[in-house]
PDB file of the backbone (N, CA, C, O) and the ligand in Angstrom, with CONECT records:
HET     ZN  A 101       1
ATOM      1  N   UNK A   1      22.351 -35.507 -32.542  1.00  0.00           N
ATOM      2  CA  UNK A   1      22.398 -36.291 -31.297  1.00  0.00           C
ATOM      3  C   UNK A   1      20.985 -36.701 -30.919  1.00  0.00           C
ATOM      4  O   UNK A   1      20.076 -35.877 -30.827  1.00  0.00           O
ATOM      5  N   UNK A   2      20.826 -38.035 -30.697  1.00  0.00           N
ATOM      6  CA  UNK A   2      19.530 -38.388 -29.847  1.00  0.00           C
ATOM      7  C   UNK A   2      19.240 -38.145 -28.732  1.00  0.00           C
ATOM      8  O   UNK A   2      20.130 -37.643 -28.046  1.00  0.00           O
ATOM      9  N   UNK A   3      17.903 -38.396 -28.099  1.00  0.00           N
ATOM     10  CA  UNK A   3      17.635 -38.110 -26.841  1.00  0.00           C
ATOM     11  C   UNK A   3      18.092 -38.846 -25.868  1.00  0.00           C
ATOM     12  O   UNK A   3      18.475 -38.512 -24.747  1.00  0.00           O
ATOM     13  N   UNK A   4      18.018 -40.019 -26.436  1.00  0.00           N
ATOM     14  CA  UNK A   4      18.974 -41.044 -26.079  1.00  0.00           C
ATOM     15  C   UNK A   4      20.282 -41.210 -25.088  1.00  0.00           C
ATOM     16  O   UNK A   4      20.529 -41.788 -24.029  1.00  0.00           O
ATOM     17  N   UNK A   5      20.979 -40.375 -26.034  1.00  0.00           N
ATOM     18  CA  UNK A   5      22.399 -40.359 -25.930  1.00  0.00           C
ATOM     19  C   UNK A   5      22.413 -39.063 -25.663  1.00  0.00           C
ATOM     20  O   UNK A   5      23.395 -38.558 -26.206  1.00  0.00           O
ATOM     21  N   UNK A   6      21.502 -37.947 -24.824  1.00  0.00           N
ATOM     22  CA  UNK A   6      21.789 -37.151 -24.641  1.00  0.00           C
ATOM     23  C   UNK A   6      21.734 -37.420 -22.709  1.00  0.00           C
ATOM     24  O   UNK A   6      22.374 -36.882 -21.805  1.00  0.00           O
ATOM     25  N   UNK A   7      20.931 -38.223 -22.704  1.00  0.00           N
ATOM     26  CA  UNK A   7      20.604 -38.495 -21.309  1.00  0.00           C
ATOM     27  C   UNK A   7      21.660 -39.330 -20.812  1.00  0.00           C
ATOM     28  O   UNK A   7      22.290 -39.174 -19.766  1.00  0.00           O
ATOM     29  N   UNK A   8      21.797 -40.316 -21.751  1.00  0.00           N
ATOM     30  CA  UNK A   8      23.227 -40.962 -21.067  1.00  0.00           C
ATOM     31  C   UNK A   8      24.884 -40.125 -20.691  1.00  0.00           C
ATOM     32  O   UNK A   8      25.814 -40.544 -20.003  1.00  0.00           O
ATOM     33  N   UNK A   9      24.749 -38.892 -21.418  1.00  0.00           N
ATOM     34  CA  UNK A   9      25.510 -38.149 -21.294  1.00  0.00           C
ATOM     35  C   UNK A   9      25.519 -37.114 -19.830  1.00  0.00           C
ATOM     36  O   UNK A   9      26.399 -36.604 -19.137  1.00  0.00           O
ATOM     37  N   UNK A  10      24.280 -37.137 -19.824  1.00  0.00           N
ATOM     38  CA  UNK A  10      23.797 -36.185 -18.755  1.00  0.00           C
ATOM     39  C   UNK A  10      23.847 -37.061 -17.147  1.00  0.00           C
ATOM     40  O   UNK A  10      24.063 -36.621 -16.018  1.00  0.00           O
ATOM     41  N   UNK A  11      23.516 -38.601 -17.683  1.00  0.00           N
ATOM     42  CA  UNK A  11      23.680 -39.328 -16.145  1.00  0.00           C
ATOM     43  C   UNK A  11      25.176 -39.487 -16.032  1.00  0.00           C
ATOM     44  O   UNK A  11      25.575 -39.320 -14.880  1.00  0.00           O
ATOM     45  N   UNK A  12      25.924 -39.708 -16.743  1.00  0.00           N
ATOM     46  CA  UNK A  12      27.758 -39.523 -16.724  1.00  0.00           C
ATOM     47  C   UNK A  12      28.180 -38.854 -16.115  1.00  0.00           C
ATOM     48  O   UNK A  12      29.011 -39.134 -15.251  1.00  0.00           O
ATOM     49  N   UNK A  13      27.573 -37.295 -16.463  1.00  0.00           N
ATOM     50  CA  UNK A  13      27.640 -36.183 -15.766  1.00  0.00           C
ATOM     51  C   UNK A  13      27.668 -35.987 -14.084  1.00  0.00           C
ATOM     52  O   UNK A  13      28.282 -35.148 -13.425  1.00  0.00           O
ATOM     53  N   UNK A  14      26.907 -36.914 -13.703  1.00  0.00           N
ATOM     54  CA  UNK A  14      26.002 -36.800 -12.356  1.00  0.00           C
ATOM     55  C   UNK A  14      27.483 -37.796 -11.618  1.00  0.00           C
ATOM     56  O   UNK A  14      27.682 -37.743 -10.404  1.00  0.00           O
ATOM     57  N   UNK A  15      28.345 -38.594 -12.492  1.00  0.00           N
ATOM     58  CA  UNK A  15      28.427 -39.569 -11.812  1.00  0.00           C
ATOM     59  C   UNK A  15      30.338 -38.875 -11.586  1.00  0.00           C
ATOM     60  O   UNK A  15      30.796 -38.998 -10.450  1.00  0.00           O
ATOM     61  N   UNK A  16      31.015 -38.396 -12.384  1.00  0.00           N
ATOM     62  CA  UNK A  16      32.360 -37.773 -12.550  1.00  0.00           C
ATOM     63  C   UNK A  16      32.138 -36.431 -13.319  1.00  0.00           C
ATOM     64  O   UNK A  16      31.279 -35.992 -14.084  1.00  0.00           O
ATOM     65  N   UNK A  17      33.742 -35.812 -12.559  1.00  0.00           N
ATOM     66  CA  UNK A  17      33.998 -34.984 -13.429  1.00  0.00           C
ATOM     67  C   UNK A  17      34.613 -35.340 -14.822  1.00  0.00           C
ATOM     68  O   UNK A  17      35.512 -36.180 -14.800  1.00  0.00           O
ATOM     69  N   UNK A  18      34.235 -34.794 -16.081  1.00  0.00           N
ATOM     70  CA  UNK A  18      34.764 -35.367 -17.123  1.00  0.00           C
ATOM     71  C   UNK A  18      35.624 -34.650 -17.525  1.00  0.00           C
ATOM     72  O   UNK A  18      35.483 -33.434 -17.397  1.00  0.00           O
ATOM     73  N   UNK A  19      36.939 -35.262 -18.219  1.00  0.00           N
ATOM     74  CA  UNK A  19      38.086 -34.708 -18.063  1.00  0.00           C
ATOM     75  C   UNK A  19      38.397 -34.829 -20.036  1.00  0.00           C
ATOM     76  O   UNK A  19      38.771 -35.839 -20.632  1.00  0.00           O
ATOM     77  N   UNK A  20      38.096 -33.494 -20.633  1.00  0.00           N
ATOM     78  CA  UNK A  20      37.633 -33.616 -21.742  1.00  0.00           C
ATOM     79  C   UNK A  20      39.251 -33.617 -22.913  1.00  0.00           C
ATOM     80  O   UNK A  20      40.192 -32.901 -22.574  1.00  0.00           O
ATOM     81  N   UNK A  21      39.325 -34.230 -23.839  1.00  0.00           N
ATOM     82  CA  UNK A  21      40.636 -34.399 -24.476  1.00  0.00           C
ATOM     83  C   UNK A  21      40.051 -34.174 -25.621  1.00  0.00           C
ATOM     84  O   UNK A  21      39.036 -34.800 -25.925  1.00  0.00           O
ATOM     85  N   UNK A  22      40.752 -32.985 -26.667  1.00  0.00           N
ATOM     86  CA  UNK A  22      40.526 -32.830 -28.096  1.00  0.00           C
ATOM     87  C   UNK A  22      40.826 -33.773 -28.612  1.00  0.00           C
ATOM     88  O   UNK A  22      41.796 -34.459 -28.287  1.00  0.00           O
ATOM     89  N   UNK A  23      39.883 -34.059 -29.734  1.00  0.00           N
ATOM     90  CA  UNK A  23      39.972 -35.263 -30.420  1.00  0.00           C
ATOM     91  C   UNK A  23      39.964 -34.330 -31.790  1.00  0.00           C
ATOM     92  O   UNK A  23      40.031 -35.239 -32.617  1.00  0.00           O
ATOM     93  N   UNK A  24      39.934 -33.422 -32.373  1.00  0.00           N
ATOM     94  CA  UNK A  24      39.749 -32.886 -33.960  1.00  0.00           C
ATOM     95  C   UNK A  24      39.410 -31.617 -34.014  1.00  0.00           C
ATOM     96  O   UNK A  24      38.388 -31.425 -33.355  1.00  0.00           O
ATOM     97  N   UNK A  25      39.790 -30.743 -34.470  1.00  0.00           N
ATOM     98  CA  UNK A  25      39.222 -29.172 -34.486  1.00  0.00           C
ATOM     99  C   UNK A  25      38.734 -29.272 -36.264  1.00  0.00           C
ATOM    100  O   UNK A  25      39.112 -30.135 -37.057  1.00  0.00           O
ATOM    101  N   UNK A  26      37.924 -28.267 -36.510  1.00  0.00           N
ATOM    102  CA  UNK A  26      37.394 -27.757 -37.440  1.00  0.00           C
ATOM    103  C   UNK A  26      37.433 -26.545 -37.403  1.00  0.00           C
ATOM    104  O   UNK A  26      37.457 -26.066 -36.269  1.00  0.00           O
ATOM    105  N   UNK A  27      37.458 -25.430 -38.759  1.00  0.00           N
ATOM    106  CA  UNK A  27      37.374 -24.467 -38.871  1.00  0.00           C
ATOM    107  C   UNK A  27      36.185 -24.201 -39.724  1.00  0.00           C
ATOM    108  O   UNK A  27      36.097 -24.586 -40.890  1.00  0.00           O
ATOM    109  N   UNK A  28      35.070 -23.372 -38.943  1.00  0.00           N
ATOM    110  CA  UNK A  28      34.017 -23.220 -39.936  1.00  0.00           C
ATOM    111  C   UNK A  28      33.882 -21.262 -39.994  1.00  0.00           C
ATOM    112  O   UNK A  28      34.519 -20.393 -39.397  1.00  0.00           O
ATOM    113  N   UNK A  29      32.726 -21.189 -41.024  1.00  0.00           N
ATOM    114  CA  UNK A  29      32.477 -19.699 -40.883  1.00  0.00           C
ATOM    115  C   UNK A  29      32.136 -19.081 -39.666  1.00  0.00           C
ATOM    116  O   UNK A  29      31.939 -17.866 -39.665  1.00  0.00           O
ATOM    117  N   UNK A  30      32.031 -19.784 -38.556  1.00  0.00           N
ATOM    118  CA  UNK A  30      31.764 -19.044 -37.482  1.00  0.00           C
ATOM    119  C   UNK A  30      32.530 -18.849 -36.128  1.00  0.00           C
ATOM    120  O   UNK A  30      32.355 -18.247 -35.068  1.00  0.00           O
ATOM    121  N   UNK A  31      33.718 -19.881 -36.857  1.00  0.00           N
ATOM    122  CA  UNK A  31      35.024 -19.914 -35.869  1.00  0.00           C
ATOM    123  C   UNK A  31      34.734 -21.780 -36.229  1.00  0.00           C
ATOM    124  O   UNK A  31      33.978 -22.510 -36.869  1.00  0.00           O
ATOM    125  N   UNK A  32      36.252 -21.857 -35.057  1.00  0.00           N
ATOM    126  CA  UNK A  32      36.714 -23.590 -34.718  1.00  0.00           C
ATOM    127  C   UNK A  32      35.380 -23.714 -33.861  1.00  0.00           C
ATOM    128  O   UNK A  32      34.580 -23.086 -33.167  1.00  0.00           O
ATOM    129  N   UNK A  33      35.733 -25.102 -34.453  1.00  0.00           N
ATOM    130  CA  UNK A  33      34.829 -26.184 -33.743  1.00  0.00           C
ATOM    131  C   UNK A  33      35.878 -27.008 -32.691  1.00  0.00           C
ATOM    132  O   UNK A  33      37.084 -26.760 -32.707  1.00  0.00           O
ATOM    133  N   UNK A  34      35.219 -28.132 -31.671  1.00  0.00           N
ATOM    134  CA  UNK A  34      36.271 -28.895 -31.267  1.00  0.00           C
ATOM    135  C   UNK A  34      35.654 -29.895 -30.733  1.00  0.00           C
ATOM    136  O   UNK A  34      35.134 -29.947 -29.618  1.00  0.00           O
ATOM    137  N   UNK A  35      35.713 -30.692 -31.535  1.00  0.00           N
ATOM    138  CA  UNK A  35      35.202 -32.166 -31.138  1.00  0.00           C
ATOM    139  C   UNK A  35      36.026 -32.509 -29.696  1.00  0.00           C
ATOM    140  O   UNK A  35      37.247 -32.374 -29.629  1.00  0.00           O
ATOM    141  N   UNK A  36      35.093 -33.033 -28.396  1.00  0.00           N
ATOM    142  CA  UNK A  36      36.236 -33.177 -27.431  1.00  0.00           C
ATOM    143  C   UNK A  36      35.817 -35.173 -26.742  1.00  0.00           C
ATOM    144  O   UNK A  36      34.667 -35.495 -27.041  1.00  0.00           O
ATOM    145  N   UNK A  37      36.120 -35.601 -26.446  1.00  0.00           N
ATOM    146  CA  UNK A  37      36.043 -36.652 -25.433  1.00  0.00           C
ATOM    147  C   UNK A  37      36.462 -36.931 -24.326  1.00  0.00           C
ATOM    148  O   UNK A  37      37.589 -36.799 -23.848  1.00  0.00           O
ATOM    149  N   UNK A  38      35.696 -37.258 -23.979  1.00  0.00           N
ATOM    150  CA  UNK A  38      36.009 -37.820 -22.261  1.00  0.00           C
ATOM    151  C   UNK A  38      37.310 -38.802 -21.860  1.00  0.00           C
ATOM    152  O   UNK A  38      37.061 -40.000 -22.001  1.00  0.00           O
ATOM    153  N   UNK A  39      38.374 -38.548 -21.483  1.00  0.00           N
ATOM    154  CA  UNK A  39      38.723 -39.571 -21.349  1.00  0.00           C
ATOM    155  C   UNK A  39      38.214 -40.839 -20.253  1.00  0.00           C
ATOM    156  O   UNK A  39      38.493 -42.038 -20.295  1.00  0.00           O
ATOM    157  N   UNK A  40      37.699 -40.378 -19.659  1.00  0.00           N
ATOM    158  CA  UNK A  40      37.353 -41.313 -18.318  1.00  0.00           C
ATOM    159  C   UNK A  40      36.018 -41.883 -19.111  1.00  0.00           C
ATOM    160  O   UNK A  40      36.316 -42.810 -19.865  1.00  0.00           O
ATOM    161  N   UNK A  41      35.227 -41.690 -19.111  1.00  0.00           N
ATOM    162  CA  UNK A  41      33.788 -42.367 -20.248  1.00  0.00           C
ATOM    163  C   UNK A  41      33.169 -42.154 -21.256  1.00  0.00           C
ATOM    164  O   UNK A  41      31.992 -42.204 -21.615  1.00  0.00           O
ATOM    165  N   UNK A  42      34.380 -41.837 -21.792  1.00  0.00           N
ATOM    166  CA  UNK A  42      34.069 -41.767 -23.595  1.00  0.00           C
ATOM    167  C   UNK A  42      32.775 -40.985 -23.787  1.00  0.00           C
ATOM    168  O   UNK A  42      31.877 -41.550 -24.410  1.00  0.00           O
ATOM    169  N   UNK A  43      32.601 -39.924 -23.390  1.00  0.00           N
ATOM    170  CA  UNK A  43      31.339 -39.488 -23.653  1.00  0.00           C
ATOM    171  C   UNK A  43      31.839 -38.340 -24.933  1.00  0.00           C
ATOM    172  O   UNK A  43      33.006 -38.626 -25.203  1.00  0.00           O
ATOM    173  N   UNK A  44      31.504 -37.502 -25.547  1.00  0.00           N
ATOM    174  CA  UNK A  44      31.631 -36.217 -26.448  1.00  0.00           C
ATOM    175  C   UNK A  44      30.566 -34.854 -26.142  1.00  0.00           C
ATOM    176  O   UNK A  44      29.451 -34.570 -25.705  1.00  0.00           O
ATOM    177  N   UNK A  45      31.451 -34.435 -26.556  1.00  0.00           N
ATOM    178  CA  UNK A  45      30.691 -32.681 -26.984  1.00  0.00           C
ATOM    179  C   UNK A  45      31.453 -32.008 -27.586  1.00  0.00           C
ATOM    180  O   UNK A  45      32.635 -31.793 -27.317  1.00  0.00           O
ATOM    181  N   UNK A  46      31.071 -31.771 -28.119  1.00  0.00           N
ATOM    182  CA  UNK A  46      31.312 -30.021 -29.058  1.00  0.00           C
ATOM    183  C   UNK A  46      31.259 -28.647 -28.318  1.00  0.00           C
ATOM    184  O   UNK A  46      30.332 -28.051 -27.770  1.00  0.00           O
ATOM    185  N   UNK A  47      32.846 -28.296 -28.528  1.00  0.00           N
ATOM    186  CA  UNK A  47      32.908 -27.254 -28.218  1.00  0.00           C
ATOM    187  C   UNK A  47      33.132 -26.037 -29.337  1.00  0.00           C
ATOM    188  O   UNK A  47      33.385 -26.425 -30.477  1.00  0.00           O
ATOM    189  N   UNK A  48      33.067 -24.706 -29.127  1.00  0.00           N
ATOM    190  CA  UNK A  48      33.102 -23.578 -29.736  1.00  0.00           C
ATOM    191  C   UNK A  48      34.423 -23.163 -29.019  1.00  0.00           C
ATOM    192  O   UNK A  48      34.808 -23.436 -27.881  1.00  0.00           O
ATOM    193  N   UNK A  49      35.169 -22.227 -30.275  1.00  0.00           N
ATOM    194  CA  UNK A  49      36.733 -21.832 -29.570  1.00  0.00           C
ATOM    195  C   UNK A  49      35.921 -20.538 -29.082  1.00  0.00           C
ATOM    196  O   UNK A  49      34.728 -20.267 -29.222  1.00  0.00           O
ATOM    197  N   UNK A  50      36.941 -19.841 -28.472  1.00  0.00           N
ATOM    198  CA  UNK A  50      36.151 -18.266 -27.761  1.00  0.00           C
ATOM    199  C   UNK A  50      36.020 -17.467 -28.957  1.00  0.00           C
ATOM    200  O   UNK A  50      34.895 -16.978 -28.853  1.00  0.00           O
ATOM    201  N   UNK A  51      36.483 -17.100 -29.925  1.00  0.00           N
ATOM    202  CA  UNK A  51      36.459 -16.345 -30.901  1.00  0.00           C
ATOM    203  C   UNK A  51      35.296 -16.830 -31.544  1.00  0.00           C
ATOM    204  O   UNK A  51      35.116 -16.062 -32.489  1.00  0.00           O
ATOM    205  N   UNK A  52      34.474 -17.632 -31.539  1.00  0.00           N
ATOM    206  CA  UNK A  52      32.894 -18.198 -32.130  1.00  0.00           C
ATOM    207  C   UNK A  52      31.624 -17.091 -31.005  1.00  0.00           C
ATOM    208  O   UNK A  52      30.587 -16.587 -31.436  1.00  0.00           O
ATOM    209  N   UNK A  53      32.102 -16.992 -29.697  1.00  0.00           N
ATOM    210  CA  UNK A  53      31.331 -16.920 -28.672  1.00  0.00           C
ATOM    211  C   UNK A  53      31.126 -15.633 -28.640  1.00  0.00           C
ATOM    212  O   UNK A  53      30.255 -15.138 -27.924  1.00  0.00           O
ATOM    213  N   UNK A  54      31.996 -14.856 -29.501  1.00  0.00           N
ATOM    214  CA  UNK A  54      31.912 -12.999 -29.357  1.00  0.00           C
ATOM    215  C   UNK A  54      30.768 -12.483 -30.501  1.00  0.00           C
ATOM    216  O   UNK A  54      30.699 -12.938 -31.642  1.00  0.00           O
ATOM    217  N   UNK A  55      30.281 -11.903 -30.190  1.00  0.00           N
ATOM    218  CA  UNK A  55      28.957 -11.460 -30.467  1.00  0.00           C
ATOM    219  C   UNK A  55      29.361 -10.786 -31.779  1.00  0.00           C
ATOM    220  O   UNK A  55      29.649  -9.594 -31.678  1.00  0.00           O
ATOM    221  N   UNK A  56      29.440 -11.387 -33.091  1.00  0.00           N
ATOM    222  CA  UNK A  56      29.383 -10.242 -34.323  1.00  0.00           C
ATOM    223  C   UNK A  56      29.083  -8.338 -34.100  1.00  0.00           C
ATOM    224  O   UNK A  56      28.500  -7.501 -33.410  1.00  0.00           O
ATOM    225  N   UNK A  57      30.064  -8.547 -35.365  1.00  0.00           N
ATOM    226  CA  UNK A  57      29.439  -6.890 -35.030  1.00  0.00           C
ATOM    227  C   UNK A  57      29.106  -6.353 -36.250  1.00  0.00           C
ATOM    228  O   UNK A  57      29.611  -6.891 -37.236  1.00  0.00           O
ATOM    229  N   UNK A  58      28.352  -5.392 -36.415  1.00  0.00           N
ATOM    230  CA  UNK A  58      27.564  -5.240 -37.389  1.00  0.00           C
ATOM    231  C   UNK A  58      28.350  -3.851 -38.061  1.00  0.00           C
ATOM    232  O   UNK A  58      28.687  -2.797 -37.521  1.00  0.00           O
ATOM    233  N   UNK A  59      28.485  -4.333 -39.475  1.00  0.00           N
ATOM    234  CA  UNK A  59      28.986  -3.982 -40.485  1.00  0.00           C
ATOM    235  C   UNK A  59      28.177  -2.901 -41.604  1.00  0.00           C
ATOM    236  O   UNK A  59      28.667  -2.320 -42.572  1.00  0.00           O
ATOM    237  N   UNK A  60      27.074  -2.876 -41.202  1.00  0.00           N
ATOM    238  CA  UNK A  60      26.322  -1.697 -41.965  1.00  0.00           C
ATOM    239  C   UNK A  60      25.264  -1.180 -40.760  1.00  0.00           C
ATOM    240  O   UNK A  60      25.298  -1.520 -39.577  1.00  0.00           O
ATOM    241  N   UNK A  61      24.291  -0.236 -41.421  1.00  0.00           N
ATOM    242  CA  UNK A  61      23.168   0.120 -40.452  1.00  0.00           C
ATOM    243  C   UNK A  61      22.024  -0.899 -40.466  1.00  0.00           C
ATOM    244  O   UNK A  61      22.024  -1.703 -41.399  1.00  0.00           O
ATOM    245  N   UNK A  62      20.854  -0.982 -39.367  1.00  0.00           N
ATOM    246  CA  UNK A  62      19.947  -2.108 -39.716  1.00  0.00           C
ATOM    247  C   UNK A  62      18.922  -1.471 -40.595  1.00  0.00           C
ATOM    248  O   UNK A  62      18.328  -0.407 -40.419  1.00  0.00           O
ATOM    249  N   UNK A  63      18.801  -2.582 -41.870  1.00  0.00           N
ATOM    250  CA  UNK A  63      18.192  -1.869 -43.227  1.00  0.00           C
ATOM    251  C   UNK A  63      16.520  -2.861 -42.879  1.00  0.00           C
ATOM    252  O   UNK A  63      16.400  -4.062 -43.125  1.00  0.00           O
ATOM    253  N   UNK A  64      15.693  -2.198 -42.430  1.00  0.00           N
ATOM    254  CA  UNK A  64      14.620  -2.424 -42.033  1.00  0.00           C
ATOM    255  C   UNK A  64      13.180  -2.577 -43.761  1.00  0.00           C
ATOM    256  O   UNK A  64      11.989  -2.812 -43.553  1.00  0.00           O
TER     257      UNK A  64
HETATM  258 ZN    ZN A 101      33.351 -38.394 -18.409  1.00  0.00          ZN2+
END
């Protein structure tokens, strides 16, 4: 994403609430992804499902 189009996203912001509609999920190694859009001004973001957001847990001791 540009800076660009990060600001135009951010003045959108200022102006409505955005009322976000899945447009595509992905499944990656770290959980779903979810492409979402705005319906009211087409804006996007990426979201993380909750199962991405939980903190790994560690599977051996820390090998220093
Ligand atoms: Zn919007």
């Amino acid at each position: 994403m540009t800076a660009s189009r990060t600001r135009s996203a951010a003045a959108a912001a200022s102006v409505h609430e955005h009322g976000w509609v899945t447009e595509s999920v992905h499944a990656t190694s770290a959980g779903r992804v979810r492409y979402v859009r705005c319906a009211g001004c087409d804006a996007w973001r990426v979201d993380a499902d909750a199962a991405a957001a939980i903190p790994p847990t560690a599977v051996s001791r820390v090998i220093a």
